[in-house]
RODO-2510 file (C-alpha; in nm, 4 decimals, decimal comma):
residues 321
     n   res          X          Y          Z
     1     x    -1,2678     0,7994    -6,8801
     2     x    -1,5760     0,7288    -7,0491
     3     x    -1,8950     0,6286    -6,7993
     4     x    -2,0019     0,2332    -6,7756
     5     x    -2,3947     0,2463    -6,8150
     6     x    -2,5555     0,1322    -6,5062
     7     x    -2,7442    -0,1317    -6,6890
     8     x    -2,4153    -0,2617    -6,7853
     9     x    -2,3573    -0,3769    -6,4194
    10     x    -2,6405    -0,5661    -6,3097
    11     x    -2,4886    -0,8610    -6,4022
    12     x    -2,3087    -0,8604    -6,1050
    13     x    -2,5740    -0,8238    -5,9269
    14     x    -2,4578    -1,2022    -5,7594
    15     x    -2,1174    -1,0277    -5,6070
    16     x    -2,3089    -0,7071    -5,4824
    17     x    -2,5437    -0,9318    -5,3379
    18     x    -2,3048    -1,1550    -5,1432
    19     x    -2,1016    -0,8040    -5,0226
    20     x    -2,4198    -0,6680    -4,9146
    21     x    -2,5062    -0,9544    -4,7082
    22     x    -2,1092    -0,9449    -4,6055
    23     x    -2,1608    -0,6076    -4,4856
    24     x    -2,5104    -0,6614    -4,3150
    25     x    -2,3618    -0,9073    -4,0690
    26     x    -2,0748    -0,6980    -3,9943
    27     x    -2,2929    -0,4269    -3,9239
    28     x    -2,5074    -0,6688    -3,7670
    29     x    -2,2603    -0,7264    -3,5397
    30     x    -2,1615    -0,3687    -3,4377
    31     x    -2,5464    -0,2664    -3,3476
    32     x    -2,5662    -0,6335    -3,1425
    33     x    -2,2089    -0,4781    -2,9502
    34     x    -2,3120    -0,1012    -2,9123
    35     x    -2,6627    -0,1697    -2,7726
    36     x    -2,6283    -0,4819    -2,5049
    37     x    -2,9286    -0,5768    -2,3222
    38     x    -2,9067    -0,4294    -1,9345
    39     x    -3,0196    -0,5336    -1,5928
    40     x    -3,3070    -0,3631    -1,4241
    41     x    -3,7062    -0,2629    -1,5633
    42     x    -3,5249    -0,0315    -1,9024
    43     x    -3,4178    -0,3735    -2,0004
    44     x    -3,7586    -0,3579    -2,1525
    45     x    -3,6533    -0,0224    -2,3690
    46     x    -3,3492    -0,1803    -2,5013
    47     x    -3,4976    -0,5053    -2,5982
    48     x    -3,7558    -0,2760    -2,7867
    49     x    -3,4682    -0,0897    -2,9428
    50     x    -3,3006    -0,4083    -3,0844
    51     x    -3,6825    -0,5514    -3,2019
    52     x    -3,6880    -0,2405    -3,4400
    53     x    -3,2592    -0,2913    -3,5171
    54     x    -3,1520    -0,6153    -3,5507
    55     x    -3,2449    -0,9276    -3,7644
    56     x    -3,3819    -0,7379    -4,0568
    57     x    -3,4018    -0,4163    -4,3673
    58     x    -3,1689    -0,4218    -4,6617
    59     x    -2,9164    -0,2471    -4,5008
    60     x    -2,8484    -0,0390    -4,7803
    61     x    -2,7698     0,2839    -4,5673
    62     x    -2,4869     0,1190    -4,3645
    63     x    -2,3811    -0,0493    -4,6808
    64     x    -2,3179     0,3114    -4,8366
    65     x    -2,0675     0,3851    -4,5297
    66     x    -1,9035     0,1487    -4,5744
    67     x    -1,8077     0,1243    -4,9337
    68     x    -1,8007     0,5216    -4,9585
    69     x    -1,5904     0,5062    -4,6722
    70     x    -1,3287     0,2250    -4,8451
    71     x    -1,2953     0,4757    -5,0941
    72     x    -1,0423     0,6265    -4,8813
    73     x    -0,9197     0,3402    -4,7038
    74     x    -1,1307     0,4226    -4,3592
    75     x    -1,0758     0,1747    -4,0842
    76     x    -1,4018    -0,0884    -4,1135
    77     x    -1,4198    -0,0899    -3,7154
    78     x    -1,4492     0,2697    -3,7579
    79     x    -1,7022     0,2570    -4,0923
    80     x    -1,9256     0,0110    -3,8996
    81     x    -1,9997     0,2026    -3,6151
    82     x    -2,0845     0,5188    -3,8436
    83     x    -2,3340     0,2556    -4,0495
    84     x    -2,4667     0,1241    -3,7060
    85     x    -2,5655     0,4690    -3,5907
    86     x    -2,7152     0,5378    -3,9041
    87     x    -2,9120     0,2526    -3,8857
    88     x    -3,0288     0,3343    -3,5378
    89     x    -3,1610     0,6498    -3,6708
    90     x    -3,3566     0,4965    -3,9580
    91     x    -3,4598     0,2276    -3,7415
    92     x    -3,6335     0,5139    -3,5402
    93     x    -3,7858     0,6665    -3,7837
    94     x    -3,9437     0,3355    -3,9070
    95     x    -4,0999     0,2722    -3,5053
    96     x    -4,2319     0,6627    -3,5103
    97     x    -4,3337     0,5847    -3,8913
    98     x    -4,5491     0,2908    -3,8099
    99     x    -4,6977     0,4699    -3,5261
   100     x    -5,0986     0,5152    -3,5489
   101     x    -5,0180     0,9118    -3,4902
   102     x    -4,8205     0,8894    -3,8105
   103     x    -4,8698     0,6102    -4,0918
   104     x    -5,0414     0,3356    -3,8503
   105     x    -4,8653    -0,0174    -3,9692
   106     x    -4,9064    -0,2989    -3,7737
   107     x    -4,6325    -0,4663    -4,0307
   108     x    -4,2091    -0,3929    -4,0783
   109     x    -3,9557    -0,6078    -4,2026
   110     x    -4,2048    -0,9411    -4,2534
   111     x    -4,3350    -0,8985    -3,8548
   112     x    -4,5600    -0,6967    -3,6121
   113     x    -4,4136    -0,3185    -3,5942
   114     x    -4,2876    -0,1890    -3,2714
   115     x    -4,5821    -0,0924    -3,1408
   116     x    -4,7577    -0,4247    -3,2032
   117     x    -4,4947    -0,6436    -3,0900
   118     x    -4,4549    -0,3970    -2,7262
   119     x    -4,6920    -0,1119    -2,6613
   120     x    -4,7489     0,2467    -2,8439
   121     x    -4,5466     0,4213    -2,5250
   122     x    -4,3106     0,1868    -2,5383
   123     x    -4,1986     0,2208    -2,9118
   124     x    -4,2388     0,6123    -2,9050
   125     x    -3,9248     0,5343    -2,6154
   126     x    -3,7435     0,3193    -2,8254
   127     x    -3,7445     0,5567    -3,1134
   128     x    -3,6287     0,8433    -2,8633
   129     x    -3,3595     0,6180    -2,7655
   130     x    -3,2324     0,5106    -3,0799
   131     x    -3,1944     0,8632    -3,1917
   132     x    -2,9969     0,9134    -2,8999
   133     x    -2,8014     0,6471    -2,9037
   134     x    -2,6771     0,7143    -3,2825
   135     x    -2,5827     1,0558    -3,1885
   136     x    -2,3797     0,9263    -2,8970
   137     x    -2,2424     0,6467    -3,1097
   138     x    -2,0556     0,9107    -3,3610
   139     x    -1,9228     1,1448    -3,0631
   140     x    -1,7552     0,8391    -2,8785
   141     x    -1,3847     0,8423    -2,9547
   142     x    -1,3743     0,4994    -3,1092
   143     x    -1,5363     0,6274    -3,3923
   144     x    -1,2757     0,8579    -3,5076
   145     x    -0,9667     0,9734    -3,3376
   146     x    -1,0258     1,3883    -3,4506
   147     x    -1,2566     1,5520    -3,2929
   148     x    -1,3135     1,7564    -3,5893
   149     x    -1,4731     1,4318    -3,7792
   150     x    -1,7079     1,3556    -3,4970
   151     x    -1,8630     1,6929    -3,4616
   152     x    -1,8909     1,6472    -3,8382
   153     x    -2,0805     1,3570    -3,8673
   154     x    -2,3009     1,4816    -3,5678
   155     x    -2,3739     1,7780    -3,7310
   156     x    -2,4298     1,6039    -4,0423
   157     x    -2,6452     1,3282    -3,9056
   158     x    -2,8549     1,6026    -3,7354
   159     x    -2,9627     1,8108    -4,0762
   160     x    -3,0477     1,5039    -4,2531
   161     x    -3,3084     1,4210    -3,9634
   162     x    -3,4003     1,7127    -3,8029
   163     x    -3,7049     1,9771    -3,9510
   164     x    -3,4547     2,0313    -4,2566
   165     x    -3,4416     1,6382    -4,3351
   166     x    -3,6243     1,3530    -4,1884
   167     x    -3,8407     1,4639    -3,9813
   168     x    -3,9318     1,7472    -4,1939
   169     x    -4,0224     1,5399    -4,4563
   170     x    -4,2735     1,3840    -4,2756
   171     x    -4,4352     1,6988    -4,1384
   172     x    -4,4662     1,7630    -4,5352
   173     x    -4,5931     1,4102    -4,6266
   174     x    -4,8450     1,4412    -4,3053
   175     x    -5,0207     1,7992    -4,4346
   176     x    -5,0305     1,6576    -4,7441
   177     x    -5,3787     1,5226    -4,7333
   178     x    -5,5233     1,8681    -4,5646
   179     x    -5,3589     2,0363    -4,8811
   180     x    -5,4974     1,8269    -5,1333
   181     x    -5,9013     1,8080    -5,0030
   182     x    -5,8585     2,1879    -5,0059
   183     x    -5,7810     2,1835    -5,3380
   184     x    -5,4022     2,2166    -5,3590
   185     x    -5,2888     1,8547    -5,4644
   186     x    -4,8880     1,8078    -5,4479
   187     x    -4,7299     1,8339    -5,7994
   188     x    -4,4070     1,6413    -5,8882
   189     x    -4,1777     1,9299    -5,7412
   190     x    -4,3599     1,9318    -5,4290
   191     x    -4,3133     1,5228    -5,3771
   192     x    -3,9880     1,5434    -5,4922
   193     x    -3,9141     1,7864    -5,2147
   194     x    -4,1069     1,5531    -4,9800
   195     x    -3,9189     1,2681    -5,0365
   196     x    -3,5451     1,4638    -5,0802
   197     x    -3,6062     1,5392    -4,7318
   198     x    -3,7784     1,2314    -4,5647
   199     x    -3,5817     0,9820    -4,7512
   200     x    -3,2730     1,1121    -4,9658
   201     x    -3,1336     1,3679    -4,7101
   202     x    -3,0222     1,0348    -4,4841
   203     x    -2,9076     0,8567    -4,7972
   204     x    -2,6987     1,1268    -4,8683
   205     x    -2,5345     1,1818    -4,5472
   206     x    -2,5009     0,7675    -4,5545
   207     x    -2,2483     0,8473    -4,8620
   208     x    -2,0897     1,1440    -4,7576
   209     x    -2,0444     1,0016    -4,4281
   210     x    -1,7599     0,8083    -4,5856
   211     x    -1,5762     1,0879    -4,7340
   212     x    -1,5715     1,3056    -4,3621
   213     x    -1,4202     0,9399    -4,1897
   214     x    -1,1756     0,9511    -4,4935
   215     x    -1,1185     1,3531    -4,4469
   216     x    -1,1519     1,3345    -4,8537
   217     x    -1,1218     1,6581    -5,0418
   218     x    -1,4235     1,9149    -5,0366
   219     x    -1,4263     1,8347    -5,4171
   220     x    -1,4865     1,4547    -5,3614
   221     x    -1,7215     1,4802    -5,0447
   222     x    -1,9685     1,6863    -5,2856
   223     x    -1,9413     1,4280    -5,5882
   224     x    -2,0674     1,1380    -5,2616
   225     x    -2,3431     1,3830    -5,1780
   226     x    -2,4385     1,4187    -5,5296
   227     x    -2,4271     1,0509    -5,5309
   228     x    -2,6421     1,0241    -5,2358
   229     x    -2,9011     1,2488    -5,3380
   230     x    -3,0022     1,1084    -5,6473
   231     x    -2,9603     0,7543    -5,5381
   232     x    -3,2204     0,8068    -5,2909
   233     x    -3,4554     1,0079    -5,4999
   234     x    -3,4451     0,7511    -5,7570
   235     x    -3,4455     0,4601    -5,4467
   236     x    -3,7509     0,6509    -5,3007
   237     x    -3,9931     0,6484    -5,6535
   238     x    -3,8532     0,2641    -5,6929
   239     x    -4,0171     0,2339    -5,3357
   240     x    -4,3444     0,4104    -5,4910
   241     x    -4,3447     0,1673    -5,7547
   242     x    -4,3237    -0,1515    -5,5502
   243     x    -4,6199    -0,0841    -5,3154
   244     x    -4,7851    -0,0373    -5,6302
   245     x    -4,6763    -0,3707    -5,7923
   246     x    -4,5586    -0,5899    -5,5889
   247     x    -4,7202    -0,7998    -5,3104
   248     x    -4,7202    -0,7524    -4,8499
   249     x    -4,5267    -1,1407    -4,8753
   250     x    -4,2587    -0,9431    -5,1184
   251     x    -4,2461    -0,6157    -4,9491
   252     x    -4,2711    -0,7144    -4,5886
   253     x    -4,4846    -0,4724    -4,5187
   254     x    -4,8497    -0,3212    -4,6434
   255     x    -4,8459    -0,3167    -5,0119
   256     x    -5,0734    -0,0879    -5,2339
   257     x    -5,1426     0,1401    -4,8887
   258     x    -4,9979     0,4537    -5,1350
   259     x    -5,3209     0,4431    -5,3667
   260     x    -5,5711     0,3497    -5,0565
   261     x    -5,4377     0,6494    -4,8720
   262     x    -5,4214     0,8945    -5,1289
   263     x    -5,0604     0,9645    -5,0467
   264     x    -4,8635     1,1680    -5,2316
   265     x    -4,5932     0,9983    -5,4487
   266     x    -4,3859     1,0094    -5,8228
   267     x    -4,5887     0,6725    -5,9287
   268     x    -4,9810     0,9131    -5,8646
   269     x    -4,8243     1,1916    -6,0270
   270     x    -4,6088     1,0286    -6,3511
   271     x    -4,8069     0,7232    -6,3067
   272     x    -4,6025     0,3806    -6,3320
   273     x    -4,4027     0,4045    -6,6738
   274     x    -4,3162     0,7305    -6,6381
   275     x    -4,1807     0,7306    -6,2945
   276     x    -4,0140     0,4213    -6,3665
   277     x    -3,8126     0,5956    -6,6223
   278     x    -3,7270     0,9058    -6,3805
   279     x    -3,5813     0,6027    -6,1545
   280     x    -3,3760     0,4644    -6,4064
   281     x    -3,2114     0,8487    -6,5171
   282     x    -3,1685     0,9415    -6,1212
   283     x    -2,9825     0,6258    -6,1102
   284     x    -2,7957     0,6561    -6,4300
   285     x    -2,7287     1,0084    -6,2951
   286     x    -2,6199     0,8950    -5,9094
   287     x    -2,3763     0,6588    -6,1086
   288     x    -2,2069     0,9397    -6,3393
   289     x    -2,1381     1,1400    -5,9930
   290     x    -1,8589     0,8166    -5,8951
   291     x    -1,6828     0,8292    -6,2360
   292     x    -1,3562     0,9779    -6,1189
   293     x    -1,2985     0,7606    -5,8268
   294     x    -1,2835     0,4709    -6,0880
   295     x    -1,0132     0,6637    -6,3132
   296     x    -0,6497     0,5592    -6,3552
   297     x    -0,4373     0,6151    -6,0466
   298     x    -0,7047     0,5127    -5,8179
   299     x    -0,5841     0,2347    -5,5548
   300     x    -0,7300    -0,0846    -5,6374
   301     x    -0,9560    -0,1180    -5,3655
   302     x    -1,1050     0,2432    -5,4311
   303     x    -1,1769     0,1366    -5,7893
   304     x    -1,3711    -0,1787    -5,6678
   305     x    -1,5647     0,0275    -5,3985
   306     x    -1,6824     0,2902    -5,6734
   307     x    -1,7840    -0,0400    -5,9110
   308     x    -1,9366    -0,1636    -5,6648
   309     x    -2,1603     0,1763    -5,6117
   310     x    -2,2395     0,1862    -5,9333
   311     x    -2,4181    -0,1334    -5,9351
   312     x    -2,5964    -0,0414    -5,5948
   313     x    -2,7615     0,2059    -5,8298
   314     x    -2,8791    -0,0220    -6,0590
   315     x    -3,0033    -0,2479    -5,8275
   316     x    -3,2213     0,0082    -5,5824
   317     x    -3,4561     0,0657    -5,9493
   318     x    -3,4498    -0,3095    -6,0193
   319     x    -3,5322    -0,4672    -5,6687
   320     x    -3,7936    -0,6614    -5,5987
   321     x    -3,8683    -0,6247    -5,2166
***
């Protein structure tokens, strides 16, 4: 069947915005349940843990789970605690991120970062913990009943933020500086390796995750990568863009820090028109990757999940915060 431009769909940008508040409080909900405040002194670590979790972020990573995973008709008990754990993980790297070590802001989400709300030692625990905690999330039986899908997802979960995803990323994106006042400035390649690794590689497994709870076809796990891959390179330059444009009150966090710093991004390289056009082709592109879920055949709810994809694409280049 012929493609539906992505433009086409931001229309309904009112019914993607009311799921993706739907699926943030279910979500919500399932991080409140799998991390519940203890008794004794680590009561302090876990109210740190849920500071940097709860109440707050787009939740667009969990909201990928879940509507890649109701393309195959995945339990949502089951979906939820996959998005939770991925938004434990992300909600680590965000403490370590803000971290004076690393990119030192005292602002996440509209308030103080971790480490301004508790103590430096303190977040670098609550960070450990949460990356813990998501890998013990997706190996607990109640996540899926075969074993085979858990060690999956774990093994998954750990290339997108280990040296070869996340974490790498950031080891590139912290060198980068040394590199360019020796004369050896990042070119677009470079960033877009940066940013495949520091942002898109946990996008990615947030949209493939659905298709190893659904046990989908090699074939259709690869067209969710794909998905996942673009969407967050073309996410991470519309990221670029906004601390360029728009304003801390919007953004929730420092705006225009990319230019102070020097840091290496799309919007320095391409400048702002350009790189706003590479957005809008990843995310035409990230959209062509769902067309055969939508085709004829496809259950009903399938069909509504991949729409409903589609215009997630269209909205991570059009966002304003």
């Amino acid at each position: 069947m012929m493609a539906r431009p992505v433009v086409a769909l931001i229309a309904s940008r009112d019914s993607l915005a009311e799921t993706m508040a739907r699926i943030a409080t279910e979500v919500e909900q399932a991080l409140d349940d799998l991390m519940p405040m203890p008794e004794g002194a680590e009561a302090r670590l876990v109210e740190a843990m849920r500071y940097a979790t709860l109440g707050g972020g787009k939740r667009m990573r969990a909201f990928l789970v879940m509507q890649a995973a109701a393309l195959f008709g995945v339990d949502r008990r089951c979906a939820a605690r996959v998005a939770a754990s991925i938004e434990m993980m992300h909600a680590y790297s965000l403490v370590h991120d803000d971290l004076p070590a690393m990119d030192n802001d005292d602002l996440r989400r509209g308030k103080p970062s971790t480490h301004k709300a508790f103590d430096e030692a303190t977040a670098i625990l609550a960070g450990d913990a949460l990356q813990a905690r998501a890998f013990e999330v997706l190996a607990e039986p109640d996540t899926h009943s075969n074993p085979e899908a858990r060690c999956e997802l774990v093994l998954a979960l750990g290339f997108a933020s280990g040296s070869r995803g996340m974490a790498g990323g950031q080891m590139i994106d912290m060198v980068a500086p040394t590199l360019r006042a020796a004369g050896q400035p990042m070119g677009a390649p470079e960033i877009t390796r940066l940013q495949a690794l520091k942002t898109g590689r946990l996008i990615q497994f947030s949209a493939e995750a659905g298709a190893i709870l659904g046990r989908a076809p090699g074939m259709q796990r690869h067209l969710l990568a794909a998905y996942g891959r673009d969407l967050g390179a073309a996410f991470q330059i519309a990221d670029d863009l906004l601390d360029a444009e728009a304003s801390t009150d919007d953004l929730g966090k420092t705006a225009g820090k990319d230019a102070a710093t020097g840091k290496a991004t799309m919007v320095a390289v391409l400048g702002i028109e350009r790189a706003r056009m590479q957005a809008d082709m990843l995310a035409e592109q990230a959209a062509s990757h769902l067309d055969s879920f939508a085709e004829a055949g496809a259950s009903e709810d399938a069909m509504q999940a991949a729409e409903t994809l589609r215009a997630l694409a269209a909205y991570v280049v059009k966002r304003r915060s």
